[in-house]
Backbone as ProteinMPNN parsed JSONL, in Angstrom:
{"seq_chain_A": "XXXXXXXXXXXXXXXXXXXXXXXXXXXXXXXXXXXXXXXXXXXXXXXXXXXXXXXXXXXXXXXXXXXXXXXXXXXXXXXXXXXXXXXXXXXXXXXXXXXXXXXXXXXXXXXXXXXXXXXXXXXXXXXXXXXXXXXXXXXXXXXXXXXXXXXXXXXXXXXXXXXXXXXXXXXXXXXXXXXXXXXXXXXXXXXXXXXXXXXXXXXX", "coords_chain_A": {"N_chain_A": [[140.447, 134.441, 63.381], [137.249, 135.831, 63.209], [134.738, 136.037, 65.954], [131.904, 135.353, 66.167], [128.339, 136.495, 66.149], [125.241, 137.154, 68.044], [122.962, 139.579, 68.683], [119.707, 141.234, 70.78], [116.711, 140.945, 71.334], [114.054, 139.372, 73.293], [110.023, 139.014, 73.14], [106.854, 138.568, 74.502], [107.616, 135.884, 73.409], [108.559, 135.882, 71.051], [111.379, 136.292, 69.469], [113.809, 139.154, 68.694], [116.191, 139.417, 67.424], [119.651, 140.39, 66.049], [122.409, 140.006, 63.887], [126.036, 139.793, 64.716], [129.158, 140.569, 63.957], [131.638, 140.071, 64.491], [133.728, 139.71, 67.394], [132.377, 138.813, 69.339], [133.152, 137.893, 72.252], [132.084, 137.863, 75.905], [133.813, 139.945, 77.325], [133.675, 141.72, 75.456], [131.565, 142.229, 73.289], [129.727, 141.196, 75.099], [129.881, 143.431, 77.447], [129.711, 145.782, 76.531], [127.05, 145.535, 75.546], [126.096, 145.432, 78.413], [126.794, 147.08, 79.422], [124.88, 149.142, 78.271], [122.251, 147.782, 78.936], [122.191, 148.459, 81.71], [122.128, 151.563, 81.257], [119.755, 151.724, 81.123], [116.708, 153.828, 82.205], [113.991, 153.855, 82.04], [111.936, 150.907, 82.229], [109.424, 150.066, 81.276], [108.968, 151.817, 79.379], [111.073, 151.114, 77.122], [109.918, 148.641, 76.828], [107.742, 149.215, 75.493], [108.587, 150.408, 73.014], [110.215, 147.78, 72.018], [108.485, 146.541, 71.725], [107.303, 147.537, 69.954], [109.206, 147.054, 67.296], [110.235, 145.961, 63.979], [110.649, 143.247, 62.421], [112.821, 142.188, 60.064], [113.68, 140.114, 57.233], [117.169, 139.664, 57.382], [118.182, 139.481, 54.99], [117.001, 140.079, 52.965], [116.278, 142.625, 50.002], [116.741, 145.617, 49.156], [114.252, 147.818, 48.328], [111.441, 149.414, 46.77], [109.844, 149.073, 48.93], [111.522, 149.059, 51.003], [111.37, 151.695, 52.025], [110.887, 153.07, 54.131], [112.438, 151.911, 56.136], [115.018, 152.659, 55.495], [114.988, 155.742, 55.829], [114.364, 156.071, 58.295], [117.413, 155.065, 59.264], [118.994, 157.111, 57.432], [118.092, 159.318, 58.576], [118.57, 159.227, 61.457], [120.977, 158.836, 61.453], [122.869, 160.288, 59.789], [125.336, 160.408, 59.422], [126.581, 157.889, 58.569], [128.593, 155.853, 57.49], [129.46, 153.678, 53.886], [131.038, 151.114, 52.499], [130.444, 150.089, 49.843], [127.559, 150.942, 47.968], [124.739, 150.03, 49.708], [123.007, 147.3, 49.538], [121.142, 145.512, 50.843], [118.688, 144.574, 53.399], [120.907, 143.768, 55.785], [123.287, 144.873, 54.816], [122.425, 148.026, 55.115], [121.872, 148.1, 57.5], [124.36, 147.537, 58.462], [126.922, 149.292, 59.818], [125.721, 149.899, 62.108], [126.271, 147.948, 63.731], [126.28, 145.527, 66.785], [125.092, 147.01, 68.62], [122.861, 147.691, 70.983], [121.351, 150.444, 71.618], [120.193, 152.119, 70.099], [117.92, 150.691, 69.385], [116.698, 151.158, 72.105], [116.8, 153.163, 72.405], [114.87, 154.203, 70.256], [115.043, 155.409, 68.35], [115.518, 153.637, 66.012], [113.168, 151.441, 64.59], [112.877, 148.912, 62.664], [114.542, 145.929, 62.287], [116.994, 144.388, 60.939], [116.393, 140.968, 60.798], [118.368, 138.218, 62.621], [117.931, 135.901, 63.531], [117.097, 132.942, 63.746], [119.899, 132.587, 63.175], [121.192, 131.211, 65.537], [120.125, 128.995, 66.096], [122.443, 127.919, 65.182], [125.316, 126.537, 66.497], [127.891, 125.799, 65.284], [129.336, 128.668, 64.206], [127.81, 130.842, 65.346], [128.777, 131.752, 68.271], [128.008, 133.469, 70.606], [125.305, 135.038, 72.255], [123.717, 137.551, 73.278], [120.745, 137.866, 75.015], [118.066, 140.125, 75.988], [115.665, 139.143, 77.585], [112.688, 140.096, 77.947], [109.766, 138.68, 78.545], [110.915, 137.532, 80.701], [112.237, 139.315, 82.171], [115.251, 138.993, 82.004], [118.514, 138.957, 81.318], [120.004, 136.982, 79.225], [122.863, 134.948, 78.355], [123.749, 133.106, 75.826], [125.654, 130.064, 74.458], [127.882, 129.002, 72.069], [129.433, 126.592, 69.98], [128.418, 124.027, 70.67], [128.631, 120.641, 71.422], [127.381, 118.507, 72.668], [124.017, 117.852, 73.526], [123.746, 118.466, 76.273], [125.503, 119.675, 77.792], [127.726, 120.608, 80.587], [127.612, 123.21, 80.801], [125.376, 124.195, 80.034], [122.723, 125.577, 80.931], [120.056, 125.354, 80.918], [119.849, 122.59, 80.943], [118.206, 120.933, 82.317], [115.687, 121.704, 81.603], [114.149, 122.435, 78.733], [115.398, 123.071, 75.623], [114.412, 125.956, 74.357], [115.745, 126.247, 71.684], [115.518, 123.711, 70.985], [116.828, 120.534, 70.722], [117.761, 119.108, 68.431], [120.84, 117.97, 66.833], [122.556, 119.754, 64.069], [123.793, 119.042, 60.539], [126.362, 118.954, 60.939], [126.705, 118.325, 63.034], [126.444, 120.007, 65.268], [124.813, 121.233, 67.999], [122.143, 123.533, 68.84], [122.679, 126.609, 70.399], [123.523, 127.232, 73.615], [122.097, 128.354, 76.804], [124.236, 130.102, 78.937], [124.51, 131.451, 81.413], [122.179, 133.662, 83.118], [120.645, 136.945, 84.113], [119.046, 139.465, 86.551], [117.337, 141.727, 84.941], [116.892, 144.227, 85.869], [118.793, 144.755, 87.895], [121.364, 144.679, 87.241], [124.458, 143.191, 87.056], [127.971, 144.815, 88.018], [130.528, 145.636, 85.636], [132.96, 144.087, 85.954], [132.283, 141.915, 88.117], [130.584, 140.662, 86.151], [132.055, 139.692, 84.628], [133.205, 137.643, 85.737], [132.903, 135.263, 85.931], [132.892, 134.35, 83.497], [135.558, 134.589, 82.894], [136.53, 132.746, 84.92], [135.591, 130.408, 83.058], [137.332, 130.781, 80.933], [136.598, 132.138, 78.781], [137.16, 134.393, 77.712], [137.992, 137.182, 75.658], [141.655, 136.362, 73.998], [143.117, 138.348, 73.261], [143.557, 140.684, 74.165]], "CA_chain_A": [[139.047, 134.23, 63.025], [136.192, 137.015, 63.797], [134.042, 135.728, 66.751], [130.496, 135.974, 65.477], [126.885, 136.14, 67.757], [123.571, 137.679, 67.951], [122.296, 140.367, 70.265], [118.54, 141.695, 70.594], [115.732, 141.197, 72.622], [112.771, 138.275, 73.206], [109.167, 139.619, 73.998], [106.149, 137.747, 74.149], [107.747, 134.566, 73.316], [109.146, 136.134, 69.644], [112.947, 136.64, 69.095], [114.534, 139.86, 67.871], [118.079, 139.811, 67.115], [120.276, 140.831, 64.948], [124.022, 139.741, 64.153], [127.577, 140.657, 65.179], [130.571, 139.734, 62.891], [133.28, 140.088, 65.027], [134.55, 140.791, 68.931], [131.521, 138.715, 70.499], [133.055, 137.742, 73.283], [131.569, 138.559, 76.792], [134.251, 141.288, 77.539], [133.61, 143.11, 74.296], [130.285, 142.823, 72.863], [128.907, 141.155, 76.537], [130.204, 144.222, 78.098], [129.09, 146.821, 75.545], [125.465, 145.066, 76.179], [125.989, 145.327, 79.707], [126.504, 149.085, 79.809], [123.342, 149.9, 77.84], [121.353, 147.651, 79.578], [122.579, 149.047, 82.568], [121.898, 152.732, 81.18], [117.908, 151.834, 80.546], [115.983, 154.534, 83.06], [113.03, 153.319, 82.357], [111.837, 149.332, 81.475], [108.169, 150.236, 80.954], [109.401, 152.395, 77.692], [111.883, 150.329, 76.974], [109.243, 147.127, 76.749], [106.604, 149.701, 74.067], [109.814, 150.395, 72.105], [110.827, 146.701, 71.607], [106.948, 145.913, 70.914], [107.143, 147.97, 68.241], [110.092, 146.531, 66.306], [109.436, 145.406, 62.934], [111.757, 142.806, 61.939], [112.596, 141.943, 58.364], [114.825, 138.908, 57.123], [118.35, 140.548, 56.838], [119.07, 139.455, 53.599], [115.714, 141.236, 52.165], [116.941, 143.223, 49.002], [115.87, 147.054, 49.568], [113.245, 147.992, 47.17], [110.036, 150.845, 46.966], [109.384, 148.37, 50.139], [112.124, 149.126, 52.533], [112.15, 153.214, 51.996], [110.858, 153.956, 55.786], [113.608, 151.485, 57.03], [115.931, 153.458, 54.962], [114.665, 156.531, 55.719], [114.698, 156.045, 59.708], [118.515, 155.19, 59.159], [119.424, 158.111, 57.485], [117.328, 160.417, 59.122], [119.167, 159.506, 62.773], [122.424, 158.431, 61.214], [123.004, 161.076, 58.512], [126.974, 160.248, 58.886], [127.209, 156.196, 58.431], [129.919, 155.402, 55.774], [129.808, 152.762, 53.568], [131.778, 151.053, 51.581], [129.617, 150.273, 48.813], [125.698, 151.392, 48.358], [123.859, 148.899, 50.354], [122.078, 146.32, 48.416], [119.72, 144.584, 51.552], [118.995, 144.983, 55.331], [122.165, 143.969, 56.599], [124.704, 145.87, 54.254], [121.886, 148.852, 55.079], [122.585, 148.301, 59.477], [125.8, 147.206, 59.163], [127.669, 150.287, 60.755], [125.112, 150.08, 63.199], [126.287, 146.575, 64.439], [126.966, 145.607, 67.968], [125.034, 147.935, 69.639], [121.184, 148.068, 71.356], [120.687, 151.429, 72.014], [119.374, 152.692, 68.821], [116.399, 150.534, 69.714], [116.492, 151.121, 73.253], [116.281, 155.014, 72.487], [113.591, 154.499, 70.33], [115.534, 155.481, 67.443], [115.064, 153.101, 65.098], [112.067, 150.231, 64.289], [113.026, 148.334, 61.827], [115.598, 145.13, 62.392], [117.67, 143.17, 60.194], [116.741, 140.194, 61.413], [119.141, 137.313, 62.362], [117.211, 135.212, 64.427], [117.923, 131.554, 62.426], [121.515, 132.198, 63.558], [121.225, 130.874, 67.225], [120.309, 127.471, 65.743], [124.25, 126.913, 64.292], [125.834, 127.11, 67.384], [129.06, 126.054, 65.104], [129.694, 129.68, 63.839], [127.528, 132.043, 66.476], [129.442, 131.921, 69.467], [128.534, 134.207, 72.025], [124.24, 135.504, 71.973], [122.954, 138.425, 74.363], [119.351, 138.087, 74.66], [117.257, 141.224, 76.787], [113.776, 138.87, 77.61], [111.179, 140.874, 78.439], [108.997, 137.848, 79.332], [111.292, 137.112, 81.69], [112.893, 140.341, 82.88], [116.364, 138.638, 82.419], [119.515, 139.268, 80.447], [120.635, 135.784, 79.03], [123.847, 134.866, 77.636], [124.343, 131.958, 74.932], [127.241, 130.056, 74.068], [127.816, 128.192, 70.942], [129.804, 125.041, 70.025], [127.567, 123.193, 71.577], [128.638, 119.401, 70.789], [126.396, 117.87, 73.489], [122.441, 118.372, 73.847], [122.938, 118.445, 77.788], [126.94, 120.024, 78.149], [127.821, 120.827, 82.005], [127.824, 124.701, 80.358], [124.133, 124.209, 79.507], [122.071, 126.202, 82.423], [118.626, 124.88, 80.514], [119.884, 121.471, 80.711], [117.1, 120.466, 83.12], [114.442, 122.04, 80.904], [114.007, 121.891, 77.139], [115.974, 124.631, 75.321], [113.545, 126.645, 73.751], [115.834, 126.565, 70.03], [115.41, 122.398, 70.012], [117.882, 119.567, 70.635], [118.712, 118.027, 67.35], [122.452, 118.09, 65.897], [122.973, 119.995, 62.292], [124.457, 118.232, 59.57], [127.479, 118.992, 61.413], [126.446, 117.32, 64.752], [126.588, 120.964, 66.318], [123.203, 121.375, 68.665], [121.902, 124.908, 69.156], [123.137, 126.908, 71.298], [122.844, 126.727, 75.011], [122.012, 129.456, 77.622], [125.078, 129.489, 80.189], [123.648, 132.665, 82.522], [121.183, 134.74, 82.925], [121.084, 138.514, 85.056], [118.221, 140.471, 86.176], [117.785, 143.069, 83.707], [116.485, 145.526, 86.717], [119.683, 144.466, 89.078], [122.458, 143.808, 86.268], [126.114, 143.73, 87.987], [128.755, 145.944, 87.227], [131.461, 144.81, 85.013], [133.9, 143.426, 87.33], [131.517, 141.116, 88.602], [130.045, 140.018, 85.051], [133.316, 138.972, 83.784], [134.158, 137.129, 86.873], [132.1, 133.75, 85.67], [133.581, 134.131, 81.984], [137.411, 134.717, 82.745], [137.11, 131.088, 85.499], [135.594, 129.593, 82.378], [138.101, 130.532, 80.037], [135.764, 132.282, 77.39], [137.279, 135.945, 77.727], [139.189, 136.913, 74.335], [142.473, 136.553, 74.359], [144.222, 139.114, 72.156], [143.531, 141.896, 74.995]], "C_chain_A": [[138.153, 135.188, 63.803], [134.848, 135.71, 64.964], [132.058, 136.013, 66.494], [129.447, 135.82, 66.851], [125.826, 136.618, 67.421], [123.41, 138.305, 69.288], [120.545, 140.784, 69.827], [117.792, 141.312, 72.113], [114.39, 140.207, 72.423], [111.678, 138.784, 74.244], [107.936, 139.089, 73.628], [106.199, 136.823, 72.713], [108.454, 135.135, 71.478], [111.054, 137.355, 69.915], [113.006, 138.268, 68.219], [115.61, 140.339, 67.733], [118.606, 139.943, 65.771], [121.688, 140.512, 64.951], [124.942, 140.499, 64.721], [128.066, 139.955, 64.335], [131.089, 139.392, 63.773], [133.473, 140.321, 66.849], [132.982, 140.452, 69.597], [131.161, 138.547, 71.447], [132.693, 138.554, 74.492], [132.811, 139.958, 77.156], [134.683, 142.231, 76.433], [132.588, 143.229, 73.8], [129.277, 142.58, 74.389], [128.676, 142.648, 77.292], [129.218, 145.616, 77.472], [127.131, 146.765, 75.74], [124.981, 145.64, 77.216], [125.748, 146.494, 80.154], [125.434, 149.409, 79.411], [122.317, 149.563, 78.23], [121.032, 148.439, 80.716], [122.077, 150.275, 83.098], [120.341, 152.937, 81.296], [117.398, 152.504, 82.396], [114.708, 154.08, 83.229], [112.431, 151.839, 81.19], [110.569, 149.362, 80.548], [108.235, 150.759, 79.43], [110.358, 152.119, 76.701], [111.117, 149.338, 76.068], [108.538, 148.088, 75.318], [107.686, 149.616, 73.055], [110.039, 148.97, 71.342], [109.409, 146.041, 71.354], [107.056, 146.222, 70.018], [108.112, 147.835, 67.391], [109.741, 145.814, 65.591], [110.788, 144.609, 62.668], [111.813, 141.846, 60.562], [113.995, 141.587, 58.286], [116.43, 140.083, 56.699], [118.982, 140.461, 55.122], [117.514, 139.293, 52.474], [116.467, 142.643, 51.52], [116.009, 144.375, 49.494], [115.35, 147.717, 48.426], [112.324, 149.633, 47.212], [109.403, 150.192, 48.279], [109.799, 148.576, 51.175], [112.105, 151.363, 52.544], [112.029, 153.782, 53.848], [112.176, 153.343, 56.746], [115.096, 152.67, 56.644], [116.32, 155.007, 55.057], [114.951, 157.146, 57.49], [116.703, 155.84, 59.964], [119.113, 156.612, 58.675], [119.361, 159.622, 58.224], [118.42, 160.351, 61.016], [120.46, 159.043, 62.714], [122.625, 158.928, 60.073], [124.458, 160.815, 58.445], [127.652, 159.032, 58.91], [127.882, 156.58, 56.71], [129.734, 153.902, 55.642], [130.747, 152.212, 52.862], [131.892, 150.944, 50.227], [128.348, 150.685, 48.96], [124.938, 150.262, 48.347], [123.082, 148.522, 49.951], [120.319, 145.362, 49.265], [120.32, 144.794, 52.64], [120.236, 145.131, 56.138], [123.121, 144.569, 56.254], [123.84, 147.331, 55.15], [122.054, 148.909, 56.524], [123.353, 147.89, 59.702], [126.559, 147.633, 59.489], [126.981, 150.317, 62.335], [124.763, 148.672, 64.566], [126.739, 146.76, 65.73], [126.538, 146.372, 69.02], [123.187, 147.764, 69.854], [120.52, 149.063, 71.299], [120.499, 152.675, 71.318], [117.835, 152.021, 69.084], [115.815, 150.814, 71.36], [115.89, 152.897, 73.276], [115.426, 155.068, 72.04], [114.137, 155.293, 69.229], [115.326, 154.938, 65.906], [113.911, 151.622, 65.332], [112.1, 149.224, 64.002], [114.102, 147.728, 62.232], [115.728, 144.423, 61.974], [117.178, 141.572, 60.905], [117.155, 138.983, 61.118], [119.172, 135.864, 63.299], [117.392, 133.566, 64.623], [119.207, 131.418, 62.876], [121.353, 131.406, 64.439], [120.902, 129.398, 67.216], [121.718, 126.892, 65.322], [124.913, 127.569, 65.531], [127.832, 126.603, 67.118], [129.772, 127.574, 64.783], [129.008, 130.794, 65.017], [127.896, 131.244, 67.772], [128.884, 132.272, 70.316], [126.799, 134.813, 71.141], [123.925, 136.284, 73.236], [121.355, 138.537, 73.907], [118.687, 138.995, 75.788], [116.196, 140.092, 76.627], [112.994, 139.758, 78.449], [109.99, 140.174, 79.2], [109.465, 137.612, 80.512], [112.241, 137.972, 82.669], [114.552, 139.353, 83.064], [117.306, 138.699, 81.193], [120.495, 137.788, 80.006], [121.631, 135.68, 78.219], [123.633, 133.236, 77.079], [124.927, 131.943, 74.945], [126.917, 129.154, 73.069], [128.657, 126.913, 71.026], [129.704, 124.329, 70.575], [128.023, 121.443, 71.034], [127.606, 118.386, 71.707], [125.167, 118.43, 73.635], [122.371, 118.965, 75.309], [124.389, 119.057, 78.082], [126.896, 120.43, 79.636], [127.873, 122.427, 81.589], [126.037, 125.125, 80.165], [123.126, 124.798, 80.737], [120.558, 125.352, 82.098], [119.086, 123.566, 80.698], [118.607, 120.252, 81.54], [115.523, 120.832, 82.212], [115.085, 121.826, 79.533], [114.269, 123.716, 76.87], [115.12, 124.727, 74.081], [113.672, 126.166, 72.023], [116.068, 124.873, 69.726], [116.748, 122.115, 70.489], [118.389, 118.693, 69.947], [119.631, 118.754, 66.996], [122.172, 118.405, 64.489], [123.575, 118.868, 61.812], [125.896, 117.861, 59.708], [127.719, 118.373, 62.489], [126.621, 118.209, 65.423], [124.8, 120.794, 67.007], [123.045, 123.357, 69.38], [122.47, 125.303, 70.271], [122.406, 127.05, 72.689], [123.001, 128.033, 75.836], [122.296, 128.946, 79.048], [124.472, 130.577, 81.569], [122.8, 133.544, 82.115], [121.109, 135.823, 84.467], [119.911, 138.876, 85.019], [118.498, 141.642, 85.113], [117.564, 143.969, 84.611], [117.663, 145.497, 88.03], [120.863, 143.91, 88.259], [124.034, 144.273, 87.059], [126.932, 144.193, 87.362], [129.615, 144.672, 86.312], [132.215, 143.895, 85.576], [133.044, 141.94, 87.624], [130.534, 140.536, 87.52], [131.366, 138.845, 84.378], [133.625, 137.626, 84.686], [133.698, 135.12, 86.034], [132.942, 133.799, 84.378], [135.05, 133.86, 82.136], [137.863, 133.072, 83.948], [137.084, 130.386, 84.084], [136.124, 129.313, 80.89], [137.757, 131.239, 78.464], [136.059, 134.337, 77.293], [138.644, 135.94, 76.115], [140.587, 137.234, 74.802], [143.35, 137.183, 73.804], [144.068, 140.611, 73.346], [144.115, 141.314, 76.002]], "O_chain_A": [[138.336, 135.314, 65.014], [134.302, 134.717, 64.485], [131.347, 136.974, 66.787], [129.592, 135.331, 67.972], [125.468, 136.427, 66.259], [123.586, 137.902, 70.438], [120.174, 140.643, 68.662], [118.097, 141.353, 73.305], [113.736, 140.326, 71.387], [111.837, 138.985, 75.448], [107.742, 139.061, 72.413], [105.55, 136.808, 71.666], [108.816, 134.146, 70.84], [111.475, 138.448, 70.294], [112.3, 138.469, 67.231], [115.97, 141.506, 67.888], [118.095, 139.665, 64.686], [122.277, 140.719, 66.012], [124.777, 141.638, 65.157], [127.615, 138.884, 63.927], [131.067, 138.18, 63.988], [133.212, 141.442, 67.287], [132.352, 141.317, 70.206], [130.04, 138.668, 71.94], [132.858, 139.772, 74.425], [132.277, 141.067, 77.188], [135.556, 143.098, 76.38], [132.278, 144.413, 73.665], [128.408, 143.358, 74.784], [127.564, 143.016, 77.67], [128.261, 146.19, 77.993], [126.3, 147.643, 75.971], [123.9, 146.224, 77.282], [124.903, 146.927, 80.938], [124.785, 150.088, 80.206], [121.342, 150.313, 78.188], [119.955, 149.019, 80.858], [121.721, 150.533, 84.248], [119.78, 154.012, 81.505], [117.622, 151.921, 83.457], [114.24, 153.89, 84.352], [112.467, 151.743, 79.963], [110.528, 148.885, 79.414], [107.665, 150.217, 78.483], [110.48, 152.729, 75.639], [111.423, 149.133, 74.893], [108.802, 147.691, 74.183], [107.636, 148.693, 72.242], [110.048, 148.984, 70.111], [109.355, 144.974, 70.744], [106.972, 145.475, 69.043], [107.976, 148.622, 66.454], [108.993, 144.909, 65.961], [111.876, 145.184, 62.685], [110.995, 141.004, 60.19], [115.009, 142.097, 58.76], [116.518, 141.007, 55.89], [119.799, 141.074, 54.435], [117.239, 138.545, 51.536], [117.051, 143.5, 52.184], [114.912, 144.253, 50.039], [116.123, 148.161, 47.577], [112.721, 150.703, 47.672], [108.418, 150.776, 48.732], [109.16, 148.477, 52.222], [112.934, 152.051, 53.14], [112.743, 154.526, 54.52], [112.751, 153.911, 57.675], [115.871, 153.245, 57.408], [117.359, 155.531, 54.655], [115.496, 158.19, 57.849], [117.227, 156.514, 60.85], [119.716, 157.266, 59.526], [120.137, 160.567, 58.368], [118.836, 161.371, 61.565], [121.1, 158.832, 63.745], [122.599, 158.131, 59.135], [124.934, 161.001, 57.325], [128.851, 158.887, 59.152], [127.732, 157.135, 55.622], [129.768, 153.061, 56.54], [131.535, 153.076, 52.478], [132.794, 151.354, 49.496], [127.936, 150.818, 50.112], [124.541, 149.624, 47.371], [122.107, 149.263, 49.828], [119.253, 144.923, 48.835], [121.473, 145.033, 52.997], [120.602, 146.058, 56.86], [123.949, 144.922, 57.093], [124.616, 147.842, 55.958], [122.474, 150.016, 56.863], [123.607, 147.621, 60.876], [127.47, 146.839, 59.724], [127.524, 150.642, 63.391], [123.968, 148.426, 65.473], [127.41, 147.739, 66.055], [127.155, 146.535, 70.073], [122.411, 147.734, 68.899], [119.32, 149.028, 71.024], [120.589, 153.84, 71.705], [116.792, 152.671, 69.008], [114.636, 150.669, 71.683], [115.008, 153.517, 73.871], [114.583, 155.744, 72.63], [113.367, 156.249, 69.14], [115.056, 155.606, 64.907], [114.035, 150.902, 66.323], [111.557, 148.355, 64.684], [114.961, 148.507, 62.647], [114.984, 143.458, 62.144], [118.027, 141.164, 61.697], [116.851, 138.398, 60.079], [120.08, 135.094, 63.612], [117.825, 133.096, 65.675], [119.706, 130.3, 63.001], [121.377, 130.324, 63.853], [121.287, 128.638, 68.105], [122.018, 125.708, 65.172], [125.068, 128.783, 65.663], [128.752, 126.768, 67.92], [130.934, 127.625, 65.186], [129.799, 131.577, 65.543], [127.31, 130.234, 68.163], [129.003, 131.495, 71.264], [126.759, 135.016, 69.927], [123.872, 135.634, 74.28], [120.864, 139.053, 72.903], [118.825, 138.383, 76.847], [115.749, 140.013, 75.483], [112.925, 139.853, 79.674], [109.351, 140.679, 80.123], [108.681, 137.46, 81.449], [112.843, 137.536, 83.65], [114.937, 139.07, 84.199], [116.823, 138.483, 80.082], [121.614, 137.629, 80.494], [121.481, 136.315, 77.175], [123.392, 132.309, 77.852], [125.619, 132.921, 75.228], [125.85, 128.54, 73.084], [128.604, 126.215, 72.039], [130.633, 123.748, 71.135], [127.474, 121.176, 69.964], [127.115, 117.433, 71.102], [125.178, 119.631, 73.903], [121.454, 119.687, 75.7], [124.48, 118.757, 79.272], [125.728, 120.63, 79.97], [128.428, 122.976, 82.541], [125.625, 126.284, 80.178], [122.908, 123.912, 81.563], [120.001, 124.764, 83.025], [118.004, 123.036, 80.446], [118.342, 119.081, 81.267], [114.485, 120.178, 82.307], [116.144, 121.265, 79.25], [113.868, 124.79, 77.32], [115.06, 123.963, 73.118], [112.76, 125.87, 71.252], [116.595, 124.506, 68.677], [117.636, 122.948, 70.671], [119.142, 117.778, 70.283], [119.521, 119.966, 66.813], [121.652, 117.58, 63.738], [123.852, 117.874, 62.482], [126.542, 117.008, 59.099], [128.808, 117.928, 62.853], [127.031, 117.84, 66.524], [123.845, 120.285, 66.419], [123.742, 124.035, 70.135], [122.784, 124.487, 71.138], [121.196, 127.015, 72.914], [123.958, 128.768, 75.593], [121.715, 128.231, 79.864], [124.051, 130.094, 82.62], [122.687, 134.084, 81.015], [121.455, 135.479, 85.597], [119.324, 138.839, 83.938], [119.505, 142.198, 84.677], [118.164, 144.976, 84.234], [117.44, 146.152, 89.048], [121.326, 142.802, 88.532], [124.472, 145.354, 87.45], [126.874, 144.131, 86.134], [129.484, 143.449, 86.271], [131.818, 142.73, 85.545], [133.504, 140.907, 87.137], [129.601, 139.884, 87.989], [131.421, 137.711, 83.903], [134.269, 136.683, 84.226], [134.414, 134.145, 85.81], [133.875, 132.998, 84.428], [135.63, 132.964, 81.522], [138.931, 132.46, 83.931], [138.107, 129.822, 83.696], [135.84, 128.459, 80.049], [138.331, 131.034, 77.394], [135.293, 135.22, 76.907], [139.566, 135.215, 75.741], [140.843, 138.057, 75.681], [144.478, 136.691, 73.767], [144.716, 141.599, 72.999], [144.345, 141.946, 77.032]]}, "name": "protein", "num_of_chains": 1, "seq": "XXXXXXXXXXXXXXXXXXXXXXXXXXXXXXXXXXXXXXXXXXXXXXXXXXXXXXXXXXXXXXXXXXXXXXXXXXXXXXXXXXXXXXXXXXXXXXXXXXXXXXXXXXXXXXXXXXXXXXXXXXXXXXXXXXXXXXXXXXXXXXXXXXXXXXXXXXXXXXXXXXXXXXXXXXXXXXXXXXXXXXXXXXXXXXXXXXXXXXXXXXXX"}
């Protein structure tokens, strides 16, 4: 089964993420995060960048409406392959999954967004959120079956995405750590909390 999640970035108090399919655990998409956060020189241009992201529902059909989104893709990714010709947002950034630092460069604007996920914490797994309000790099975890789980770091406060159970009796997902974003630790020392608690994939 593909490990699904959500990465992006929360900045005055509004979400912008975007999915992952597959490979979301912390030592493959965490990690991948970790380095680009890592790489950011400067936060200040970083923060205008992620102001100016426009984000538009991913499963918005691409029309005479999306041409600048379409246009910013090809223009700095003239060699994405598809498999068919991309029908709406997310077929249209879905080579360009898994990764930040297309918006971090300042690259692209425009984001699928998949924001709505982070409420079904039966299927998204594993969420990297960059806050900006809060200068901190937070990790989600999903299959949440308890409102208050001993995994739950917010469990003392009120988690932002709500504490009622789906139809399924899952409860949104819960935010297990959080990292300065201006003091983020190397790898080694990111993993170390994930691999006691058992949440590192295990096919590597």
């Amino acid at each position: 089964m593909t490990t699904q999640g959500l990465l992006g970035f929360r900045y005055r108090e509004k979400d912008r993420l975007v999915y992952n399919h597959a490979d979301s655990e912390p030592d493959l998409l965490g990690l991948r995060i970790l380095h680009e956060l890592r790489n950011v020189d400067d936060w200040n241009m970083a923060r205008e960048r992620i102001k100016n992201i426009v984000s538009i529902p991913e499963t918005r059909k691409l029309d005479e409406h999306s041409c600048l989104a379409e246009t910013e893709v090809r223009r700095h990714f003239p060699d994405l392959e598809y498999r068919t010709t991309p029908t709406d947002m997310y077929q249209l950034y879905q080579p360009l999954q898994g990764s930040l630092k297309p918006y971090l460069d300042g690259k692209l604007m425009f984001m699928p967004d998949a924001s709505d996920f982070i409420h079904d914490s039966l299927h998204c797994e594993w969420a990297y959120i960059a806050n900006l309000d809060t200068e901190l790099l937070e990790v989600w975890k999903g299959n949440q079956l308890e409102p208050d789980s001993e995994d739950n770091r917010m469990s003392e406060e009120e988690n932002r995405y709500g504490r009622e159970p789906d139809h399924m009796g899952y409860y949104p997902c819960a935010m297990v750590k959080e990292y300065d974003l201006k003091e983020l630790p190397n790898p080694g020392l990111f993993l170390t909390y994930y691999s006691f608690s058992g949440d590192l994939n295990r096919s590597i």
